[in-house]
N, C-alpha and C positions, 0 to 999 in steps of 0.2 A: 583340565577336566574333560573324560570322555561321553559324549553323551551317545545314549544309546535308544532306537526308535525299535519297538516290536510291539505293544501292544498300542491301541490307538492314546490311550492317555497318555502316553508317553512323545506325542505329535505335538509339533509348536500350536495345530490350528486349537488343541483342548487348552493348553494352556492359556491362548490367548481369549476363546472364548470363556474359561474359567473367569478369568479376569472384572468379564461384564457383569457377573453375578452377582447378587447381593449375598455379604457375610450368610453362612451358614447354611447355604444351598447347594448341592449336587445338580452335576449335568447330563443330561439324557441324552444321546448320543443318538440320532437317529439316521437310519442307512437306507438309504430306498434304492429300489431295483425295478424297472418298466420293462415292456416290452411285447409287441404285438405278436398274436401265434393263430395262428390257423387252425379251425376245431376239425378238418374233415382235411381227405388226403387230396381233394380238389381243389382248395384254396376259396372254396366258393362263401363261407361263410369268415370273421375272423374275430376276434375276442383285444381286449387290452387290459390285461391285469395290471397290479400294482403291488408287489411288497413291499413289505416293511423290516427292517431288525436292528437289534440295539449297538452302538458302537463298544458300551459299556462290559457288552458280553465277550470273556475270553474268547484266543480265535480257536483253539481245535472246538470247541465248542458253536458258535456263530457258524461253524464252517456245517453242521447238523442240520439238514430238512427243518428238523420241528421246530426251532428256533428262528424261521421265515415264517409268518403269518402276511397273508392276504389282506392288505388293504380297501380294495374296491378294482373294479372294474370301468375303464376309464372309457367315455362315449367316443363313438366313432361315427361320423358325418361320411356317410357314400353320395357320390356323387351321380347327379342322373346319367350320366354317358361319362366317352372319355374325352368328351371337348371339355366339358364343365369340369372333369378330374384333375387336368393341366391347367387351367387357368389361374389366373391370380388371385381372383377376390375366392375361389373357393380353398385354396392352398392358406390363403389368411383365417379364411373362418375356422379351418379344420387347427391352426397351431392358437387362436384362442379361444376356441374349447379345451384345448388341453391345457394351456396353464389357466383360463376362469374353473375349469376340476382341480388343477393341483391346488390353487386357492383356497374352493370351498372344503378340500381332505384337510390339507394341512394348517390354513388359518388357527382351529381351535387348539392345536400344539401349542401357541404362540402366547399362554396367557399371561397377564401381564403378574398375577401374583404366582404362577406356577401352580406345581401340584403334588400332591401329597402321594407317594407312593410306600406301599405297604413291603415290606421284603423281611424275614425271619422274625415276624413278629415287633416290628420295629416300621416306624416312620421316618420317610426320608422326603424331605422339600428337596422337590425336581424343578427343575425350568429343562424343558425338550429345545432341542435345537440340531435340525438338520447338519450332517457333515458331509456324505459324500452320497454321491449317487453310479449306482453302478449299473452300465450297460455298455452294447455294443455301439460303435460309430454314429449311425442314423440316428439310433434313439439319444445320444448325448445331445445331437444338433437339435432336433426335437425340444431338449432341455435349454440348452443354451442360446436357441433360436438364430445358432449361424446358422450359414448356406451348408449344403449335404455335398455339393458337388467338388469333386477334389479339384476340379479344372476354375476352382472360383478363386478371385484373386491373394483371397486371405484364408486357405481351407483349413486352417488348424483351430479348432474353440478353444483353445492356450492361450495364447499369443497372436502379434500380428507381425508374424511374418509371410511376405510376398511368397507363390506358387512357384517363383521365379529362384526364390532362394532354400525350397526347402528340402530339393539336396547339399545344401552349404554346410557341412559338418562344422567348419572352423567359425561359424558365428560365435560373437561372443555376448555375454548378458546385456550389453549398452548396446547392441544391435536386434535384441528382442525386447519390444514391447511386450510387458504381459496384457489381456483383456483384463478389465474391472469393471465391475459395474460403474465409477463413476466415468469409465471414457466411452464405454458402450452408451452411458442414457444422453450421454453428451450428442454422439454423431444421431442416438434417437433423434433425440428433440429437434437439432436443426436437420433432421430428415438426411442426412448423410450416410446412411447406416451401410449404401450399397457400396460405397466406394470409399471404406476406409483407408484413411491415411496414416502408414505410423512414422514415429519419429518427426513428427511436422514440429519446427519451431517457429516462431513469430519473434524478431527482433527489430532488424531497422526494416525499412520500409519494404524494401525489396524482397524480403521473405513472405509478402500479405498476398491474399486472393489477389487483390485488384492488380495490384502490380501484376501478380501470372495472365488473368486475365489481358490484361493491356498489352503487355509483351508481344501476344500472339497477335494481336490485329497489325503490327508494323513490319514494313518490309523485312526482308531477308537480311541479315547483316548490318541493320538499324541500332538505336538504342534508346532507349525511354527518356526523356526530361521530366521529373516528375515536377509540376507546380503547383504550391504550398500558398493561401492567401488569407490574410487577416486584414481585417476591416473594422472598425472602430470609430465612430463621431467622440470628438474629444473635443473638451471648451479650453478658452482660450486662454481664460484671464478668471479669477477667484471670483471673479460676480459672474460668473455663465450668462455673459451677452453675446458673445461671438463663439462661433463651432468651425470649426475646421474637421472633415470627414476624411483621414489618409486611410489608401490601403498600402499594405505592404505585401511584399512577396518573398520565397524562398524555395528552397528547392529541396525536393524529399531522397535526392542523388547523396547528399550531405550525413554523415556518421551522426550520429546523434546526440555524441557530448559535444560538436563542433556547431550543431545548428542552432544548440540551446543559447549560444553565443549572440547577443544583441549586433554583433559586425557582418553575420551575415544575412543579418535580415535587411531589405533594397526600399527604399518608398517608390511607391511605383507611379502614386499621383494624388493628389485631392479630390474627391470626388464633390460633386455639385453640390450644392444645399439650397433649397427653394424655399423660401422663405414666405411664409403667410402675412397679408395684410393686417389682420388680427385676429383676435383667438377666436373667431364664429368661422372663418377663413380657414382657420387651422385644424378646427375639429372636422369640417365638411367632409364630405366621399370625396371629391371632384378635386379635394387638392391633397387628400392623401394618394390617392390615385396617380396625382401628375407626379406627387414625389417616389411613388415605386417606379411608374414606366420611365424617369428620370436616371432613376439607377439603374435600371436594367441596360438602357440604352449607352448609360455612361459604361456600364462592363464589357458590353458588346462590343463599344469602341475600342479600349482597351486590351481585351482579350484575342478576337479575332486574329488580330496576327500572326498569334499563337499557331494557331491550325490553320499551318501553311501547308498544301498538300505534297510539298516536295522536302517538306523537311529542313532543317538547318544543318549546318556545318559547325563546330565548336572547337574550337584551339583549346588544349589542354595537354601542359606539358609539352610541347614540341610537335604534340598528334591531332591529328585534325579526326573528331567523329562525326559520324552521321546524325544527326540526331531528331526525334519528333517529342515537340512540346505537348503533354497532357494535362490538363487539370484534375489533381488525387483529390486536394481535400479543402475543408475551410474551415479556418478557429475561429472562433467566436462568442459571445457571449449569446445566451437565448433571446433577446429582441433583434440582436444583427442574424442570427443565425434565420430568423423568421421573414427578413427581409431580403433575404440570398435566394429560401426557400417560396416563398409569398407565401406562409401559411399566414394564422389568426396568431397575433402577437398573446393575444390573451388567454389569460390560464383557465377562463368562465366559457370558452369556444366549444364548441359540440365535439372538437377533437384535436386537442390541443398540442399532442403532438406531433413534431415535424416528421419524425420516423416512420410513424405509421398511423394506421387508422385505431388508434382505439379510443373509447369512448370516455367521455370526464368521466361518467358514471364506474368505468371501471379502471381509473387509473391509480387506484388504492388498491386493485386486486391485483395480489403479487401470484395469484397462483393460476393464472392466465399458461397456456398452451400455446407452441407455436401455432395449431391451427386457428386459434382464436385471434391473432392478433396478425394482419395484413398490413404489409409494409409499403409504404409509399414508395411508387417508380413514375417516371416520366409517363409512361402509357396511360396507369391509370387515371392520375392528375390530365393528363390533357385529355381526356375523355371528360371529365366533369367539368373542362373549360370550356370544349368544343357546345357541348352541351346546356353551355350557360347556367349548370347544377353546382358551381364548384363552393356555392357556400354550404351545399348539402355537407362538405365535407372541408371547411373551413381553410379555403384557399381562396387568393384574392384572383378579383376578374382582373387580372392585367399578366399578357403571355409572358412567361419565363424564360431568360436569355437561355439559361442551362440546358433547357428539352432539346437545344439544336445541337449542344456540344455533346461530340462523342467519347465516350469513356468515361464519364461520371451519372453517377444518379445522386442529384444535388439534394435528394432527401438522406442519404446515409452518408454522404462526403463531410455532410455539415458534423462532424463528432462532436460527441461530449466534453467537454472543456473539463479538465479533473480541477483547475483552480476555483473556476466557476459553479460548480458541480458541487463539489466536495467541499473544499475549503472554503468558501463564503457563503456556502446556502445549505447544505444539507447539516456539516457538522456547524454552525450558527442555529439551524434551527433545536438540533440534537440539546446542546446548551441552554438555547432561550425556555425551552419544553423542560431540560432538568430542572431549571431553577423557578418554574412554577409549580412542578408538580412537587417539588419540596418545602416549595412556601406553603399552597394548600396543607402538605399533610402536616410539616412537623410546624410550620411557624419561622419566623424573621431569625429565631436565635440559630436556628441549623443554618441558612442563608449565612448570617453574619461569621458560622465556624468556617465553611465555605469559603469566604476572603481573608479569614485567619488563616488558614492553612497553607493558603496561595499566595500570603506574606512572607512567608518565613520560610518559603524553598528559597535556597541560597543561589547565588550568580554563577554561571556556567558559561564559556563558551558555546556560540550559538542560538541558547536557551532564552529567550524573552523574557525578562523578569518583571514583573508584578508586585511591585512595591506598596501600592497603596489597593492592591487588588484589582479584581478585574467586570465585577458582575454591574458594577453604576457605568463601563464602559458602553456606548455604542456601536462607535466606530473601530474595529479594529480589522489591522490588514489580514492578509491571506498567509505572510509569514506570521505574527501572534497570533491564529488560528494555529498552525502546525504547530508552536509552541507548546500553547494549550492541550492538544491532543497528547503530547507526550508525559503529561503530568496529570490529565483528569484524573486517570483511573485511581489515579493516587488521591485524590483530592474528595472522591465521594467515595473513595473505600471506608467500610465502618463510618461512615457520619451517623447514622440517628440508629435508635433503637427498633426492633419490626415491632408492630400492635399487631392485636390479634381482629382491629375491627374489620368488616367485610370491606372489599375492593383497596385493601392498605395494600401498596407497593413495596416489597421489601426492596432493602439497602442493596440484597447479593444481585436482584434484579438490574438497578441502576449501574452498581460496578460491570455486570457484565456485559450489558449493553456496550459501553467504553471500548470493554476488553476486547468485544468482537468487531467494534467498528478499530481498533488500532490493528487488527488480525486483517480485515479485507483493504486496508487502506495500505499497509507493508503491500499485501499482495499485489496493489496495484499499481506500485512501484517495481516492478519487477524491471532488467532490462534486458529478458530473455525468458519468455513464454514455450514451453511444451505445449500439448494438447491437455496433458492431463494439468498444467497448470492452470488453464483456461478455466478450465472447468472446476478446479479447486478454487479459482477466483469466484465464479458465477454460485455454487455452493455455499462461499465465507457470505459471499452477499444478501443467498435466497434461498434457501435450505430448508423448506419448511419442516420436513422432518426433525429436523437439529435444532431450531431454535434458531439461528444463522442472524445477524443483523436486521435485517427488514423488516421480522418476522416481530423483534423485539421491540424496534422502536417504532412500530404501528401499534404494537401489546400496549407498550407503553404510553405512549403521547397521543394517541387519536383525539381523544378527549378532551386534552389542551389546543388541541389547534381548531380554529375559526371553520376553515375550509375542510377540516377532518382526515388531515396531510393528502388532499387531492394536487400534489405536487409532479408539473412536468418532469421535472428534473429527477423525482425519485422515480418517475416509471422508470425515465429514460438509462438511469445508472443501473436499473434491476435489471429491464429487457436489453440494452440496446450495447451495453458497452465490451459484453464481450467478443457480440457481432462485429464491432467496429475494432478489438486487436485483431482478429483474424479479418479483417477485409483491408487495415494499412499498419497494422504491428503495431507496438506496445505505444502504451497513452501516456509512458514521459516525456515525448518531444511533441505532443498536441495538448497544449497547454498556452494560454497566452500571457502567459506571469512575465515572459520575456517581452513579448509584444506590448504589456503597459507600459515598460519603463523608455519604450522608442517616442511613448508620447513628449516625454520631458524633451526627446533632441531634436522629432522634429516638428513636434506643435508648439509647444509651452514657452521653449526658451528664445529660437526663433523668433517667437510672435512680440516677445518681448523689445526685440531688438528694429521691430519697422517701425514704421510713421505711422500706422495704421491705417494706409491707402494703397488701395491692390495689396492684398497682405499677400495674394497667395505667390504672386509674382514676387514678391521682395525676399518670403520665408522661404522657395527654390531655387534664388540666388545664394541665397546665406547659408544653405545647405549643401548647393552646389561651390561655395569657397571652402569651406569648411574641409569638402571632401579632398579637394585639391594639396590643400595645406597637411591632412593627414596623412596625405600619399605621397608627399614630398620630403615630408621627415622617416626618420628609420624609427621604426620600432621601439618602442622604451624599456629600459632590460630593465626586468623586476629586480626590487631593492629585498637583497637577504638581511633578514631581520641580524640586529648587531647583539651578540651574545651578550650578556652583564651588564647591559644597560640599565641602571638604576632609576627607579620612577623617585617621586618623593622624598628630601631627604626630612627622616623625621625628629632626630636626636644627634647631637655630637658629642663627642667627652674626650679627654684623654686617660691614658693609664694614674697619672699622680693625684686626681680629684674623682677616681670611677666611683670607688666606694660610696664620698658622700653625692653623685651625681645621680646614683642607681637609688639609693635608699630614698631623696627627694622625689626622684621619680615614680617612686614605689607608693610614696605616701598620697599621691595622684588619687580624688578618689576616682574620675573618669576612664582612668586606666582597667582595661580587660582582664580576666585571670588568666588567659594565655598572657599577654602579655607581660602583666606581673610574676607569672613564673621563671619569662626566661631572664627578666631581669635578678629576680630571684637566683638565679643557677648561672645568673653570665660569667663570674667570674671563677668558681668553682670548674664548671668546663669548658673554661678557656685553661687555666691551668691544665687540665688533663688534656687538655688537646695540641697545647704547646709542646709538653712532656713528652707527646706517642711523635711527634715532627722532629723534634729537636731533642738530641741525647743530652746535651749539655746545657741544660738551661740557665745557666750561670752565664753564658755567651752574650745573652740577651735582656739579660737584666738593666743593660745602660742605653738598652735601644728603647725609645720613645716612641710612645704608640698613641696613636688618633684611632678613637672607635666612631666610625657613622653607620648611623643606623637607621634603614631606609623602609620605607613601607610597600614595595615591590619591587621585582628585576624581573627583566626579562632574560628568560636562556636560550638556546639555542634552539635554531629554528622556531623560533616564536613564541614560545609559552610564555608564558607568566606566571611567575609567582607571586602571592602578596602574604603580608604577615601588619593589619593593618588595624585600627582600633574603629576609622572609619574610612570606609568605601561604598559611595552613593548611600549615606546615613547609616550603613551597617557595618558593622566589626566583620572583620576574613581574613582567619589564617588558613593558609592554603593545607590541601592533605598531597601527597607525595609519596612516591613509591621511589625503592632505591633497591637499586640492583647489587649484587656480592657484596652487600653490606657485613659488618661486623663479624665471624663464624658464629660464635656463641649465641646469637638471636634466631630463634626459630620463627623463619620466613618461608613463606608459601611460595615452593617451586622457586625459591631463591629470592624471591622477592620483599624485602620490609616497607611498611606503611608508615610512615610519620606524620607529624601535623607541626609546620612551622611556627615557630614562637617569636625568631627576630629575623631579620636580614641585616648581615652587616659585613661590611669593609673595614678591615685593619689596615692603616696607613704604617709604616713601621722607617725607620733612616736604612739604607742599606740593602734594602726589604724590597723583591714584590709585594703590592698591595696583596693581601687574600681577604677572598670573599668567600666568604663563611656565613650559614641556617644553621641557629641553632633550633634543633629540632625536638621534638617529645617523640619516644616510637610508640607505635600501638602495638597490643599483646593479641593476638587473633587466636592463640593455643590456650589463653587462660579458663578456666570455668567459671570464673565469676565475672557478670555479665551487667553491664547499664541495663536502666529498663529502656525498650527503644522508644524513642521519643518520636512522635508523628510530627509533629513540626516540620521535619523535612522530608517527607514523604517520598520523596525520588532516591533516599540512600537504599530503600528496601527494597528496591526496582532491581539492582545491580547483583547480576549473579556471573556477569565475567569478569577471569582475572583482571584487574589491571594491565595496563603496557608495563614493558620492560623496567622504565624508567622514564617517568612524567610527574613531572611538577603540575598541580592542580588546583583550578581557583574556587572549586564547588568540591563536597565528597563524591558526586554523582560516581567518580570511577573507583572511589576506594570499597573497601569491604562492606556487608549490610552494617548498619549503626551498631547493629549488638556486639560493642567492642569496649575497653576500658585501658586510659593509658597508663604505661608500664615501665619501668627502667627509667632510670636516669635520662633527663637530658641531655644530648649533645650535639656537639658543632660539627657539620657537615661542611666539606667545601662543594660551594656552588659550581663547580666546572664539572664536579662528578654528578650532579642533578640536571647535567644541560646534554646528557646523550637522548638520542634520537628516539624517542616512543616507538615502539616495536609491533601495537596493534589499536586495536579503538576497542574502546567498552562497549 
């Protein structure tokens, strides 16, 4: 199809602004034109008009005088001389005047029901909406408030391309960033605006500020050491009598699926623990006090070494580098984080965050400005120490080992932990907040459909299941957190009816809260950051315009929570986390989800193995053999899962007793109706399936056959299959895709869906064993349709094909529920159900 552009309706921008409209409304197309003129031939006086005209309006027409009407006359700010005319603050005054005038002209275009315009005796509901504006150079910059000067780094208001390249004819579209407003209000907000950067990515570490920063402070021909430190007091024994305090270290030189790896993470030491005489002892100043300058002192010990002035040398690969160690960053949870930093551990502190200075009073205000909120650096901090002020601003009197190390500011090194953050605190609170503001409104019975629903999602690889439900849970980890996220939405979609009584929360409310915290929580998993993804992330999170996460779940929950979600953690995820991908690159490798599980090797299990005298000396030896013995042996070559391994065997027969073996078995009442049907159809399409193998089936009529019939196999490269009456108390037959199946079945892009009814092995004299599913297929073309059942709520998630060919132990990857099954049974052989899955749902 050819498309053709001539008049403006005919432009993507009308269609897509049509788009926004509400049913049965026309759009007003409106065109403006500025530009300053001189009323006299001396330039002495000068004017700024404004028109107006409609896009709407044909062009030999539009292109007519009379069809430009006069807007207003836009103010013009002179300046007292020509020193004040070049200055800065008067060059600011003068370009917001001009857009606080365009505001107050154009504001009233903007209403929110539109407006009723009169045309041939007829009424037409308008919504007006600016499309282009036309003028010469200066005055667009004017508009679009870039720089005017061609000799400025990025002079084109299009795009950002460098002065440097904008005779490069051969550029191509991934080499020009276009301007938008969401990457313009971006470099706005953190005040960047002069020295835009395009195409910036943020991935492993060495792409972040700090890293460019740090670089340059080291000699000529040097290289960076980045060091990575987590820290964690961990108990020793299930009655938390003994603490053992490791830190560990790592190095941010490391690629970032290889750091996430528990074997490169080093214990570097134990750190002290001072223990109180008793708990009057414990709570005092003077021995919290000796336990921070304890730590500080045990890091300084420690660390120092570090910042050798001449540098190290490092063997790598046969090459020796130059190298200087720096400290980038530190994970942690927020009580260790506060004890790195010496702020006020508590969340009731006049300012409780470690980031910056903002006030308890406004850490529930999300629509804070960068000017408002003043980020904590060594300077200002040791000003309110020198000064013996520093509880003015909720930092402890004991000096901080970090203000003397260079190249960190140990108030933004300490990042947001996403495990910590997210996973166990923000979406834990999201949950605890749904399931009262649901009990308040509807009652116990919505709560109790609630853990109906979260029953009867079926078993998935990966997927955490919830048997007996999940809401009387407490404790659950940070993997059954991400579980959970994957299936809320599902789980309070359509739960209760809306009322119409005042401050009732509708249902669409609650699902979309969900929906946007799974939208910013994808996003920030990214492992490869643009600028403009940054900023799509800082937006999913805090949009106020949009409705965006924050915006909702402060709408929604303030009034459930105690403290009135006066929560560190949620300033710190709104203001602080996108500052911190661009100052050390994307936050899936600062994260301590890795860092817990070093507790098991080198506290827990360790500890278990001394005398419990001088632990820490006996748990360094036994850490120190350990190391030795794994460095001594080679490597363990991973075990490839064994194709057709049968789990369960759950029935046997032979061919001379099937019939009455099948009919007893039938007469089962425990028995499933999957599985009653395939017993139903076993021997019917066993015959048809013998027949399509074997021309001559008179050959095998004296061959003696053994049927077992198992309740899972695994195929190749590891999947599994089950066809099972019970697994962990519930019935699952698997669903499965099967590639160049049958021709006559109409498959999606070649693909058929079935759902296993048996697993079985024919033993036969003479005979390879075959292994044969006999399968039920689904009809995905038919028009008559199940009604789809919520019960499983995650099959209606699924809007990607299938893999090629994957056997499946949930529907999660087959088609949405609205299916019904079709055709005859039959037997599949299992070797053609064991190729390689070709992509992921």
């Amino acid at each position: 199809m050819i498309r053709n552009y001539n008049e403006q309706y005919t432009s993507n921008w009308w269609a897509r602004t049509e788009k926004t409209l509400p049913t049965g409304s026309y759009l007003l197309s409106i065109i403006l034109y500025s530009d300053a003129s001189t009323t006299d031939s001396l330039g002495k006086n000068t004017l700024h008009p404004i028109f107006v005209t409609l896009g709407n309006i044909i062009t030999w027409r539009k292109n007519k005088p009379d069809v430009k009407q006069l807007l207003a006359y836009l103010p013009i700010i002179k300046a007292k001389d020509d020193t004040q005319k070049i200055s800065k603050e008067h060059k600011n005054i003068v370009r917001r005047t001009f857009h606080k005038s365009l505001k107050f002209l154009l504001s009233p275009l903007y209403d929110d029901n539109g407006i009723e315009l009169e045309l041939n005796n007829s009424i037409f509901w308008c919504f007006s909406r600016i499309s282009m504006i036309i003028s010469d150079w200066p005055e667009v910059c004017t508009f679009a408030l870039t720089y005017k000067s061609t000799k400025s780094n990025y002079p084109c208001h299009f795009c950002l391309v460098s002065k440097e390249d904008l005779l490069n004819i051969n550029l191509n579209s991934n080499q020009i960033e276009p301007r938008s407003h969401n990457n313009m209000k971006l470099y706005y907000k953190n005040n960047t605006g002069k020295n835009t950067n395009n195409n910036r990515n943020y991935n492993e570490q060495y792409t972040s500020n700090w890293w460019a920063r740090t670089e340059k402070t080291l000699p000529t021909g040097s290289y960076l050491l980045s060091i990575i430190l987590y820290s964690d007091a961990s108990t020793t024994d299930s009655l938390g009598k003994n603490t053992l305090h490791p830190i560990f270290v790592t190095l941010g030189n490391i690629i970032t699926w290889r750091k996430n790896k528990p074997d490169v993470k080093q214990l570097l030491a134990y750190l002290p623990i001072i223990k109180a005489k008793d708990d009057t002892q414990k709570i005092s100043k003077e021995h919290k006090n000796i336990v921070r300058r304890t730590f500080h002192k045990s890091l300084k010990f420690l660390l120092s070494p570090l910042y050798d002035d001449n540098g190290i040398e490092l063997e790598l690969n046969n090459s020796i580098f130059w190298c200087f160690s720096r400290i980038s960053m530190i994970i942690s949870d927020w009580p260790e984080v506060c004890t790195f930093a010496l702020t006020y551990k508590s969340t009731k502190s006049n300012y409780p965050c470690h980031f910056c200075l903002v006030s308890k009073e406004d850490l529930l205000n999300i629509n804070l400005n960068s000017n408002q909120i003043e980020p904590r650096s060594h300077n200002n901090m040791k000003l309110y120490y020198k000064n013996n002020t520093g509880k003015n601003v909720s930092i402890e009197n004991v000096q901080n080992f970090f203000w003397s190390v260079p190249n960190i500011n140990i108030y933004a090194a300490t990042v947001p932990d996403k495990m910590h953050h997210l996973d166990l605190d923000l979406f834990q609170h999201q949950l605890n907040f749904t399931k009262i503001l649901i009990n308040k409104q509807c009652g116990k019975s919505v709560i109790d459909e609630m853990n109906r629903r979260i029953t009867k999602i079926l078993r998935y690889k990966d997927l955490k299941s919830f048997p007996n439900g999940f809401l009387h849970l407490t404790l659950l980890t940070a993997s059954e957190y991400r579980s959970l996220m994957k299936i809320m939405i599902f789980i309070v979609d359509e739960l209760y009816e809306d009322s119409g009584s005042p401050n009732f929360i509708k249902n669409n409310k609650i699902t979309e809260v969900y929906l946007k915290w799974n939208k910013m929580y994808l996003l920030s998993r990214k492992e490869n950051y643009e600028e403009s993804d940054v900023t799509l992330l800082q937006e999913s999170i805090n949009e106020w315009t949009r409705d965006e996460w924050a915006k909702l779940f402060i709408e929604l929950f303030k009034e459930h929570s105690k403290s009135e979600l006066q929560f560190p953690k949620l300033h710190s995820w709104v203001f602080h986390i996108c500052s911190s991908i661009r100052e050390f690159g994307v936050i899936n490798w600062y994260t301590t989800e890795t860092y817990e599980s070093l507790h098991k090797d080198y506290v827990k299990k360790p500890y278990k193995l001394t005398n419990k005298k001088e632990i820490e000396k006996q748990i360094m030896k036994i850490i120190r053999h350990k190391a030795i013995i794994t460095e001594s042996f080679s490597k363990e070559i991973p075990k490839t899962p064994i194709a057709l391994k049968y789990l369960k065997k759950l029935y046997e027969f032979c061919i001379q007793n099937a019939e009455i073996y099948i009919q007893t078995r039938m007469n089962d009442p425990d028995l499933k109706k999957e599985m009653k049907l395939g017993f139903e159809k076993f021997l019917e399409c066993l015959d048809v399936y013998l027949e399509i193998y074997y021309q001559n089936l008179s050959e095998h009529e004296k061959i003696d056959m053994i049927f077992h019939i198992y309740g899972g196999v695994t195929l190749k490269f590891g999947s599994i299959m089950r066809a099972t009456n019970k697994f962990h108390k519930k019935p699952i037959f698997s669903n499965i895709a099967v590639a160049d199946e049958i021709f006559e079945y109409t498959s999606d892009n070649g693909v058929c869906f079935a759902q296993i009814l048996l697993i079985t092995e024919i033993i036969m004299n003479y005979e390879e064993p075959m292994h044969l599913a006999l399968v039920q297929w689904y009809d995905f073309t038919s028009s008559h349709y199940m009604t789809h059942f919520y019960c499983s709520p995650t099959i209606s998630a699924c809007s990607v094909s299938p893999p090629v060919v994957s056997p499946f132990s949930s529907p999660e990857r087959c088609r949405p529920s609205r299916r019904r099954l079709s055709r005859q049974p039959s037997w599949e052989c299992c070797r053609r159900l064991s190729r390689r899955p070709s992509g992921k749902c």
